[in-house]
C-alpha positions in Angstrom: 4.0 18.6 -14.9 1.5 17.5 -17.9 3.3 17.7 -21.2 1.9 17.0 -24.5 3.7 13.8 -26.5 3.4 12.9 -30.1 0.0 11.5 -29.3 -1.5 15.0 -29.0 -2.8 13.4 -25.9 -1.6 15.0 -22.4 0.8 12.5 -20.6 1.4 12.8 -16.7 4.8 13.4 -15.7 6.4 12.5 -12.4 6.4 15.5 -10.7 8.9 15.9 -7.5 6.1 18.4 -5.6 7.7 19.9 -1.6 7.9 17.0 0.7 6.8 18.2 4.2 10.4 18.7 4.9 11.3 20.6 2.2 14.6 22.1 3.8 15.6 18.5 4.0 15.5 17.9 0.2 17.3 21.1 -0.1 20.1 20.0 1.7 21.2 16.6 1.0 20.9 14.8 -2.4 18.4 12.0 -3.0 20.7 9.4 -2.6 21.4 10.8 1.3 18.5 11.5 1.9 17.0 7.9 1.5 19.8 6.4 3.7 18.6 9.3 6.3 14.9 7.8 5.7 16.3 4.4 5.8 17.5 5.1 9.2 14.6 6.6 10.5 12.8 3.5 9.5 15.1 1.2 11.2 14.9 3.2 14.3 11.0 2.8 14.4 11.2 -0.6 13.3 13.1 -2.0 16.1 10.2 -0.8 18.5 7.7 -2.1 16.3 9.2 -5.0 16.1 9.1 -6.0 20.0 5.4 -4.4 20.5 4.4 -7.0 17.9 6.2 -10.4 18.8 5.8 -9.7 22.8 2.3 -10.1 22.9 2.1 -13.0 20.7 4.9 -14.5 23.2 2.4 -13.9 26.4 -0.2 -15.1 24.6 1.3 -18.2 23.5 2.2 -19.0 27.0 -1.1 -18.6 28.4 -2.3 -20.6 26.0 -0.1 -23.3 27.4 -1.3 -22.7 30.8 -5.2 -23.2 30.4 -4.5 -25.9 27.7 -2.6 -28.2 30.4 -5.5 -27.8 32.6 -8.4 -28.1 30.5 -7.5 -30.5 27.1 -10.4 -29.4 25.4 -9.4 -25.7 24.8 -6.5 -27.5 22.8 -9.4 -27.2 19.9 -11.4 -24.7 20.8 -8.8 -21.9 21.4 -7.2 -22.6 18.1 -10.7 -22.3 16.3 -11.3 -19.3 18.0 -8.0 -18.0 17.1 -8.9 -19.0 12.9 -11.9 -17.3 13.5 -10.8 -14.2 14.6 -8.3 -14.3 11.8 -10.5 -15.3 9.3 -12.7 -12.2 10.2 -10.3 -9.8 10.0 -9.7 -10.8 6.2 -13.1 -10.8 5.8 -13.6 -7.6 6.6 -10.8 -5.1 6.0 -10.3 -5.8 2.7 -7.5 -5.0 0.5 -6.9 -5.5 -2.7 -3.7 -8.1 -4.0 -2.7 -11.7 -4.1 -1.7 -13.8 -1.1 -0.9 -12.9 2.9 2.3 -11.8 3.9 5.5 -11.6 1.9 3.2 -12.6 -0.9 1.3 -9.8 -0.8 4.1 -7.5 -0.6 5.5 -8.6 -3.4 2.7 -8.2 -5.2 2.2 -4.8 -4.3 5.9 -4.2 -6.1 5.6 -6.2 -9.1 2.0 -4.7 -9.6 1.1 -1.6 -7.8 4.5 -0.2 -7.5 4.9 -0.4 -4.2 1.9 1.3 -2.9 0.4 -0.6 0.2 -2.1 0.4 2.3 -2.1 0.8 6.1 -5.0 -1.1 6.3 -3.0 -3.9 5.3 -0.8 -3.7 8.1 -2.9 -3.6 11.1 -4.7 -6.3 9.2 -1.3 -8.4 9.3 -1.2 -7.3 12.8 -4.1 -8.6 13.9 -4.6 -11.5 11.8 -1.3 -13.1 12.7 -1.4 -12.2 16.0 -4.8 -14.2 16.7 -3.4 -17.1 14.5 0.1 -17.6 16.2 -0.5 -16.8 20.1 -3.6 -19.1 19.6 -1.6 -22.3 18.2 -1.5 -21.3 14.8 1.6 -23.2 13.0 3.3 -19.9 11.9 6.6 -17.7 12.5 6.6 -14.0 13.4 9.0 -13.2 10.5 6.6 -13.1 7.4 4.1 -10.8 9.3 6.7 -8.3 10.7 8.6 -8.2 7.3 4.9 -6.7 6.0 4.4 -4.8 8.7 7.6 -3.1 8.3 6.8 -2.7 4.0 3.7 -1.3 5.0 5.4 1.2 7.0 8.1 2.2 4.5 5.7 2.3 2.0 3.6 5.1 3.5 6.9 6.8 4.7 7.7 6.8 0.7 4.2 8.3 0.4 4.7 10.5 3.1 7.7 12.2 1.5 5.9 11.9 -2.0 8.9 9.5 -2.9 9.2 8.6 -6.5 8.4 4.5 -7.3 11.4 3.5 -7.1 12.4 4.9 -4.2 9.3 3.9 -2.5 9.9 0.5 -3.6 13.5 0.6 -2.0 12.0 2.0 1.2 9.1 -0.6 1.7 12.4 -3.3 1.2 13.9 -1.3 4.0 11.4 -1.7 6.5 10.8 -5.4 5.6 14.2 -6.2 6.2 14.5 -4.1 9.6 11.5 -5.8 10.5 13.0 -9.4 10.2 16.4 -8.1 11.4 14.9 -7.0 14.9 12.8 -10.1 15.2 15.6 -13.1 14.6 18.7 -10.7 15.7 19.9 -11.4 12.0 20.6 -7.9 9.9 22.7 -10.1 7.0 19.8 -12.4 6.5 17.1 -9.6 6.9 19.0 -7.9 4.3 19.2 -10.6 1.8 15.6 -12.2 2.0 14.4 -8.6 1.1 17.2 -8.4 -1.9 17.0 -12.0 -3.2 13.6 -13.3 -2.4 11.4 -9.6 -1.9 12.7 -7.3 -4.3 14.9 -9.1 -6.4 17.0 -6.5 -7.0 21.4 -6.2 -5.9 22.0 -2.6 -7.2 23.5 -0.5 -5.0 21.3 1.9 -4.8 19.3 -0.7 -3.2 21.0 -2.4 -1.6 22.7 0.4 0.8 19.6 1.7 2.4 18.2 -1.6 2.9 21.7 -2.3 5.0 21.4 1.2 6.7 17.7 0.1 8.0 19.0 -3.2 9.4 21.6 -2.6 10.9 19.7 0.8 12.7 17.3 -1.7 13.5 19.4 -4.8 15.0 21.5 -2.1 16.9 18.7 -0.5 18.9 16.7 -3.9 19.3 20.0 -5.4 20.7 20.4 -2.5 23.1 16.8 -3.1 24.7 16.6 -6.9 24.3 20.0 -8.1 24.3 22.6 -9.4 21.2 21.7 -13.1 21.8 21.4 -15.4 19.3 18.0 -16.6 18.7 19.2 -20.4 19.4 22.6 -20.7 21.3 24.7 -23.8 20.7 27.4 -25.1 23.1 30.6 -23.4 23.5 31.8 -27.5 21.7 29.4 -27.2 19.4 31.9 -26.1 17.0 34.4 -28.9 17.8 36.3 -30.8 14.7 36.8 -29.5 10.9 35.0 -30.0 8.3 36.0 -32.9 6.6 35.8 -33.8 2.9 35.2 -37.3 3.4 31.4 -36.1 5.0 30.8 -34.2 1.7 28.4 -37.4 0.4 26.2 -37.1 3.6 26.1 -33.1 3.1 24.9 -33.8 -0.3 22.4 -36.4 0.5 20.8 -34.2 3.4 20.5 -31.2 0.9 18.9 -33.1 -1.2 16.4 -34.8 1.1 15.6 -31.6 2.3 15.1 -29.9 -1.2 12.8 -32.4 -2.0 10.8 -31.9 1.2 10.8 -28.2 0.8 8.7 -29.3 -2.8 6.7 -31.2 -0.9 5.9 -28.8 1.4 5.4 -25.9 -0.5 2.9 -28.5 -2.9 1.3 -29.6 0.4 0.5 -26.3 1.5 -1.1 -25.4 -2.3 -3.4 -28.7 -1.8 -4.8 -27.9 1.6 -5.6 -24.7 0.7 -7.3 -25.4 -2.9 -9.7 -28.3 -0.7 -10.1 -25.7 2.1 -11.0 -22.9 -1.2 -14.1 -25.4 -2.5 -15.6 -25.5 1.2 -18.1 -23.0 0.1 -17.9 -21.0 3.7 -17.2 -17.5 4.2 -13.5 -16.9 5.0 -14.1 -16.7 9.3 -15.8 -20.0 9.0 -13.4 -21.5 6.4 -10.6 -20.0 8.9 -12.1 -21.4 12.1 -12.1 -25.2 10.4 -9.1 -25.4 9.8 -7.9 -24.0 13.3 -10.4 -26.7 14.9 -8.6 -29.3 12.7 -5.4 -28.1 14.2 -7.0 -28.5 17.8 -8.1 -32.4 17.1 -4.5 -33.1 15.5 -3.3 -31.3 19.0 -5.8 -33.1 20.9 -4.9 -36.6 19.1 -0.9 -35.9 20.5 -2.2 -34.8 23.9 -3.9 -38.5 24.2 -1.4 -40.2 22.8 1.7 -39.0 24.2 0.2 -38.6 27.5 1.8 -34.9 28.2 -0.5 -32.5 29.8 1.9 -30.3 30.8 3.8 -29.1 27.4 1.5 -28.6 24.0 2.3 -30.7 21.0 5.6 -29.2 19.3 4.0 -28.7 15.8 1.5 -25.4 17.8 2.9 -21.7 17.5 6.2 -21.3 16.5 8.2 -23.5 17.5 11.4 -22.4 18.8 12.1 -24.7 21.9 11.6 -27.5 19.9 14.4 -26.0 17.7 16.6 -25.2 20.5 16.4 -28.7 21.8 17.5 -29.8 18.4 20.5 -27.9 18.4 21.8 -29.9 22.1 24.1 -32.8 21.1 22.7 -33.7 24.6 19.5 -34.3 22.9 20.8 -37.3 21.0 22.5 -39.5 23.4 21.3 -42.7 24.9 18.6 -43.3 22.1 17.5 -45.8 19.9 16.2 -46.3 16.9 12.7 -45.1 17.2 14.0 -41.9 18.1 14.7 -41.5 14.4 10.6 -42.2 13.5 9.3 -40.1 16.1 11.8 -37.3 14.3 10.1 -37.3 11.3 6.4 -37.9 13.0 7.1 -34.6 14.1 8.2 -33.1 11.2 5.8 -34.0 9.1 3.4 -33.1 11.7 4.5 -29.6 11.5 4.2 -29.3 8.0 0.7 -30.9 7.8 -0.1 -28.2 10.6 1.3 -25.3 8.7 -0.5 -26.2 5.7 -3.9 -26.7 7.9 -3.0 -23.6 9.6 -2.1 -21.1 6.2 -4.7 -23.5 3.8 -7.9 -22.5 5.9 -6.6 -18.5 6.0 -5.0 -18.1 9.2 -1.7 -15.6 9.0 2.3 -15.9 9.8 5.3 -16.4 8.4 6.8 -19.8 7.0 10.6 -19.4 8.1 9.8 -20.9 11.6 7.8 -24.1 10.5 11.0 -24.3 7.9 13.4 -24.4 10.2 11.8 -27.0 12.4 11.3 -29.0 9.8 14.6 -28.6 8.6 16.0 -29.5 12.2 14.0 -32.8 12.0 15.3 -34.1 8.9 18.5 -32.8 9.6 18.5 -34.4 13.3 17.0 -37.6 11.7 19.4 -38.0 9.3 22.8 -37.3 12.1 21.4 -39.6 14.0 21.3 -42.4 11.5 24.7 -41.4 10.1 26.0 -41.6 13.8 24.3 -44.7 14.7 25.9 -46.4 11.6 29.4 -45.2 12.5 30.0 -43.6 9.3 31.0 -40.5 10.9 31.7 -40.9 14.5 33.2 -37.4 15.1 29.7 -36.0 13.5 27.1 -34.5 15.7 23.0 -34.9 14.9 22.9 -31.8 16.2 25.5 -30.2 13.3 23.3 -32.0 10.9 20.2 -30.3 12.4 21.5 -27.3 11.4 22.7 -27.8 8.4 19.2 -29.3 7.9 17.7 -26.2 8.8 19.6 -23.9 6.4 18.8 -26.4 3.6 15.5 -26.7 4.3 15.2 -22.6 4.5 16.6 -22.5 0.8 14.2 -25.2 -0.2 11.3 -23.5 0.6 11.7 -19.7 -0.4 14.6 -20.9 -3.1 17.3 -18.5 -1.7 20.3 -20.0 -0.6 22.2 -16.7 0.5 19.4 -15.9 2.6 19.2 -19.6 4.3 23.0 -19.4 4.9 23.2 -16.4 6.5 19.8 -17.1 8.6 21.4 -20.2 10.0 24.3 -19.0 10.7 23.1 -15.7 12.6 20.5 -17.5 14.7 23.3 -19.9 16.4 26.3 -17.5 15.4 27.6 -21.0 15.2 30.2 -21.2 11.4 31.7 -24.0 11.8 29.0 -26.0 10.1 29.0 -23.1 7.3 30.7 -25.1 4.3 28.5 -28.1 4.7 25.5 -26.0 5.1 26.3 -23.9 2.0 26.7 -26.9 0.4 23.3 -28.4 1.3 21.6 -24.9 0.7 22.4 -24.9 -2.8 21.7 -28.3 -3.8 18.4 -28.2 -1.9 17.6 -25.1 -4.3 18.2 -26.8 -7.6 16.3 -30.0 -6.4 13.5 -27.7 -5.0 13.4 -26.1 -8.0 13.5 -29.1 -10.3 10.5 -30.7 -8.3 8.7 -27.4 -8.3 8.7 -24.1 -10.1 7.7 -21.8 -7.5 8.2 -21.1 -3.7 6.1 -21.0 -0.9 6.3 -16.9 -1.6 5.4 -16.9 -5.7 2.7 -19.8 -5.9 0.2 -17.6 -5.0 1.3 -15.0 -7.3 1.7 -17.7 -10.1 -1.5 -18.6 -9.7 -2.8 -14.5 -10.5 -0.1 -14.6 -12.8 2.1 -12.3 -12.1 5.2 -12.7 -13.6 8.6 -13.2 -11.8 11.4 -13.3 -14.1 15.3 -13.6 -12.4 17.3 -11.8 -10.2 17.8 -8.4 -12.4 17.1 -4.5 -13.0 13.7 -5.4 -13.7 12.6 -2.7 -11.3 13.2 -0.4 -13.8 10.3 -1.7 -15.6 8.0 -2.8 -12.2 7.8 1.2 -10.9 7.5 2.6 -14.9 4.1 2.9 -16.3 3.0 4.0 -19.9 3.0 7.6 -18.7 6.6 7.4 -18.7 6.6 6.8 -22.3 6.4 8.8 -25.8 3.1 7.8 -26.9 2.9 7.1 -30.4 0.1 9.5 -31.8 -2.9 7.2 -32.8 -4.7 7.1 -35.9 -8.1 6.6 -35.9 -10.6 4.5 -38.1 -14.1 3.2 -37.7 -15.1 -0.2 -38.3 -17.5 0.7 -41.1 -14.4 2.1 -43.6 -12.8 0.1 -46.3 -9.5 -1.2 -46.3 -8.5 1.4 -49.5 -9.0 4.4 -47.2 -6.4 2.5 -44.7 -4.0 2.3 -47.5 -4.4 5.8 -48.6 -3.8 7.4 -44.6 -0.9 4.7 -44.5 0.6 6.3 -47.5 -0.1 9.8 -46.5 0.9 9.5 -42.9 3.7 6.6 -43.0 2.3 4.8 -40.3 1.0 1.3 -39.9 -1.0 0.6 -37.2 -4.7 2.0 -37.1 -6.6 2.4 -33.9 -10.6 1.4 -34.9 -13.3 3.4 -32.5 -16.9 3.5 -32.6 -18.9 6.7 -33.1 -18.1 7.6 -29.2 -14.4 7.2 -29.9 -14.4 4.2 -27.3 -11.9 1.5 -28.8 -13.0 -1.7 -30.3 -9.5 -3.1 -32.3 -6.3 -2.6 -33.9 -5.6 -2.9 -37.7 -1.6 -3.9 -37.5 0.8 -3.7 -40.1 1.1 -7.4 -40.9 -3.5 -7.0 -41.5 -2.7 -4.6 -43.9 0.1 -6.4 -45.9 -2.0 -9.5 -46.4 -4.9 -7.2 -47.2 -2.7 -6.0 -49.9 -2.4 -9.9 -51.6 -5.8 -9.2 -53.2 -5.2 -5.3 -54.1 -8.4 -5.2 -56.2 -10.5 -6.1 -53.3 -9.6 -3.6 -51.4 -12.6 -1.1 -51.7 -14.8 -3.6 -50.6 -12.9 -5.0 -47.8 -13.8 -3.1 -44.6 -11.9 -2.6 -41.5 -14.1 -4.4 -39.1 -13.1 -7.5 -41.2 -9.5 -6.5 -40.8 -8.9 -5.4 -37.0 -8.0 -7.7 -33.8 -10.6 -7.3 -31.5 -8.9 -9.5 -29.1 -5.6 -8.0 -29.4 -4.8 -6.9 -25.0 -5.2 -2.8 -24.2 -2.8 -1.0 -21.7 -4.1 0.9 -18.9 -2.3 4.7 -17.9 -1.0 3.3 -14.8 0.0 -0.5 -15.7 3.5 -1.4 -14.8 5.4 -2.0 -18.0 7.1 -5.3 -17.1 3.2 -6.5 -17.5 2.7 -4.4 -20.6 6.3 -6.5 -22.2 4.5 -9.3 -21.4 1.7 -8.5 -23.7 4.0 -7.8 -26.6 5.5 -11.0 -26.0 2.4 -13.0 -25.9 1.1 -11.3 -29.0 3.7 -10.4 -31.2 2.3 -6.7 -32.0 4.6 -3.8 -32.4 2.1 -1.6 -30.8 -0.5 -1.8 -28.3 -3.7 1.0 -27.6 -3.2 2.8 -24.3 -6.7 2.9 -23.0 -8.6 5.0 -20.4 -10.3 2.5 -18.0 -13.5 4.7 -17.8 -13.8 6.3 -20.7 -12.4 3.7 -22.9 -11.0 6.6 -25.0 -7.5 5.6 -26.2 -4.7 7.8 -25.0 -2.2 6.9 -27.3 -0.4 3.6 -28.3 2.3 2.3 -26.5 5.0 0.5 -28.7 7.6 -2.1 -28.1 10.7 -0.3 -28.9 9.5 2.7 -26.6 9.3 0.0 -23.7 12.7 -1.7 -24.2 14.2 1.9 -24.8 13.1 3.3 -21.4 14.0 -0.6 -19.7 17.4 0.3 -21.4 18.1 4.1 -20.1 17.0 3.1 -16.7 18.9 0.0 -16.3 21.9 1.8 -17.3 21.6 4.9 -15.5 24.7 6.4 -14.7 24.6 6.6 -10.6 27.3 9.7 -11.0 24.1 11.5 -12.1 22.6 11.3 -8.4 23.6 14.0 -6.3 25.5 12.8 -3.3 
């Protein structure tokens, strides 16, 4: 309901209107009735879920088919696929920063996590056409959209309040990736640690609610597999402390090829960014580029019958990996045609996302990671340092590590690994490796493959927190200082006189149409003061900031704390972005006074 603040100015309140249930708000308390959404969504998500990676599946396959028969659709179905992709981007537009994960978070740290559900039959699509086609790319990024997409216009369905429609849209993100790799712990923390940022508890139970729903009903259709089985030995022998120094050593190799990765993919896509194409075109290059690469390992390994292991996602690569098997009776190229392909696979992922094509980045991770992990157990084996050791353990391991690397979350890369093989008896080394790739990663490069793109719009990511509290808050949640106005062609002894009369200290400056121009702070007026007996001669336009930031009514006010930071104000003009009337002026202590009531919210105070 509008109410009137100390701004004389009407502020919009919140307002709770009837969902379409209303006899289901009436009945349970908010914090029940979320968990009851959060189910909901997990049911629908597991369904989802398989409609969206069985196509891409068939479509892979076929793929295969016509490739081993004809060599020359190895670059022309891949262009096609860009293409396709690249259209859909160009056309059903939305507005945000990155594909994906990216663009999810986005939506929470900027638009409170309103998306549209344009954006998620354009994830649909787009990564569909990229993946079945040959496009380097996982399943897991898209469906973990898909599914925020779908909680968020659940939230909006029920006229959910921010926050809630920010926990919602985590709840169908991690349903989504807990159908699709059989992994509710890992779906649960990517969405806390890398999506949301956020380990309250009243996040965090929904978000378990949806993916175990989810993983349950998925399981029941399509089985409880793991997504890559290991031996029924694979587990044989202890962890030893004597193999901590190889542990360590693999985390950090593959911490700093996570950095190099994620600063490979930022490379190819700022050359493919100056090819001045429209996005289909730009998107069809690079999936021709991926072709010839395909093309080039056709001719040269002289296999018609299986494509190059760097296309689509990669997952029998992975599995083969994972076989101690694998690793017997070779030599010592086995350990350069290891990293061939793993390298191949990154420049293919970087090709593939660089150009515009669409998928997630956990798969080409983990192969990666399985590559440098197998590479590195088989050279620890062949030098009988370790003799008990298994490639195949350190492929794992490797693929955790290499997980962490790249979205710097090691909870979520531990878990992951473990839940794909169900396999814990590498678990200590690979937590080992996962955190130590993290802090290298991290050292090497600031961001992750998720928050360069959102770097680069600069959107601010600050740690691991309550900083939702401030991400689904806008000014309207604030008491609006009432402004005072001046006009530029006053003197600076008529400022004194209103400062005196009305104790305040910051003037707002308008023109004749009351649209803002500046602010006259308290620190103009105290050096105006220095030379008192200038002061009726001294006029305000000579005074103000004209370059001082506004605040927009619906601005989050993690963005608006940045301002204050950057410019060292105590208050900044809340300003219509049509009229360019100001509404009031929002001031520092009112923002780190609501960040503080929020963040300590008693949860007694929710109904149960």
């Amino acid at each position: 309901m509008p109410q009137r603040g100390l701004a004389g100015v009407t502020v919009m309140r919140p307002e709770h209107s009837a969902p379409i249930l209303p006899r289901l708000r009436g009945r349970v308390g908010r914090r029940t009735r979320q968990l009851l959404l959060a189910a909901l969504l997990g049911s629908l998500m597991s369904g989802v879920a398989l409609a969206f990676i069985r196509p891409i599946e068939y479509g892979f396959t076929a793929f295969g088919q016509v490739a081993s028969r004809a060599s020359w659709l190895l670059v022309v179905v891949p262009a096609l696929g860009g293409l396709i992709s690249g259209w859909l981007y160009e056309v059903f537009r939305t507005p945000g920063e990155g594909k994906g994960v990216s663009r999810v978070m986005w939506s929470i740290y900027r638009k409170r996590g309103r998306l549209p559900a344009l954006e998620g039959v354009r994830t649909w699509l787009a990564s569909s056409a990229t993946i079945a086609t040959g496009g380097s790319a996982g399943p897991e990024g898209p469906i973990a959209a898909i599914g925020s997409v779908i909680g968020s216009q659940l939230a909006k369905l029920f006229r959910l309040p921010p926050r809630q429609m920010t926990t919602l849209l985590g709840c169908g993100a991690a349903a989504g990736i807990s159908s699709v790799f059989n992994t509710p712990i890992a779906g649960v923390f990517f969405v806390t640690e890398v999506m949301l940022r956020d380990l309250s508890s009243r996040t965090f139970a929904p978000i378990v609610v949806a993916a175990v729903v989810s993983t349950a009903i998925t399981q029941s259709v399509a089985g409880g597999h793991p997504l890559f089985p290991t031996p029924e030995d694979f587990g044989d022998g202890a962890f030893a402390w004597w193999e901590i120094p190889n542990y360590l050593l693999l985390g950090l190799l593959c911490g700093a090829g996570a950095a190099g990765f994620g600063a490979l993919i930022g490379f190819v896509g700022s050359r493919f960014r100056k090819v001045n194409v429209g996005t289909p075109v730009r998107a069809c290059l690079g999936g021709a580029i991926l072709g010839l690469l395909a093309f080039v390992w056709h001719l040269v390994a002289n296999d018609a019958a299986n494509l190059p292991p760097f296309l689509g996602k990669s997952y029998d690569q992975i599995k083969l990996l994972l076989e101690p098997l694998h690793y017997e009776d070779r030599t010592w190229q086995f350990v350069g045609l290891l990293l061939l392909v793993g390298v191949s696979k990154g420049v293919a992922t970087a090709v593939t996302f660089g150009s515009g094509g669409s998928g997630g980045l956990f798969a080409p991770s983990l192969f990666m990671g399985a590559a440098i992990g197998g590479a590195f157990g088989f050279l620890v084996d062949q030098a009988g340092w370790l003799p008990s050791a298994s490639p195949a353990h350190y492929a794992l391991v490797g693929m955790g590590a290499m997980v962490a690397g790249t979205t710097h979350a090691p909870l979520t890369a531990i878990f992951l690994a473990y839940e794909i093989t169900r396999s814990y008896s590498v678990m200590l080394p690979l937590m080992l490796a996962a955190v130590l790739a993290v802090a290298i990663a991290r050292a090497l490069r600031r961001d992750s493959v998720y928050t360069a793109s959102l770097s680069r719009a600069g959107v601010r990511l600050g740690p691991i927190s309550d900083l939702g509290a401030l991400r689904s808050s806008t000014p309207a949640d604030l008491k609006l200082v009432a402004p005072v106005f001046v006009h530029p062609d006053e003197t600076a002894e008529r400022l004194l006189a209103l400062s005196s009369k009305l104790h305040v200290d910051d003037f707002v400056v308008v023109d004749r149409k009351d649209r803002y121009v500046g602010l006259v702070t308290s620190e103009d007026l105290r050096e105006a003061l220095v030379y008192r007996e200038a002061l009726p001669l001294l006029q305000v336009e000579e005074m103000m900031r004209p370059n001082l930031p506004t605040v927009g009514p619906e601005e989050p006010l993690d963005e608006v704390l940045d301002r204050f930071v950057q410019h060292d104000v105590h208050t900044l003009a809340v300003v219509d972005p049509v009229s360019k009337s100001v509404m009031g002026l929002a001031s520092r202590l009112a923002v780190m006074g609501h960040y503080h009531r929020a963040s300590h919210e008693e949860e007694e105070g929710d109904e149960v």
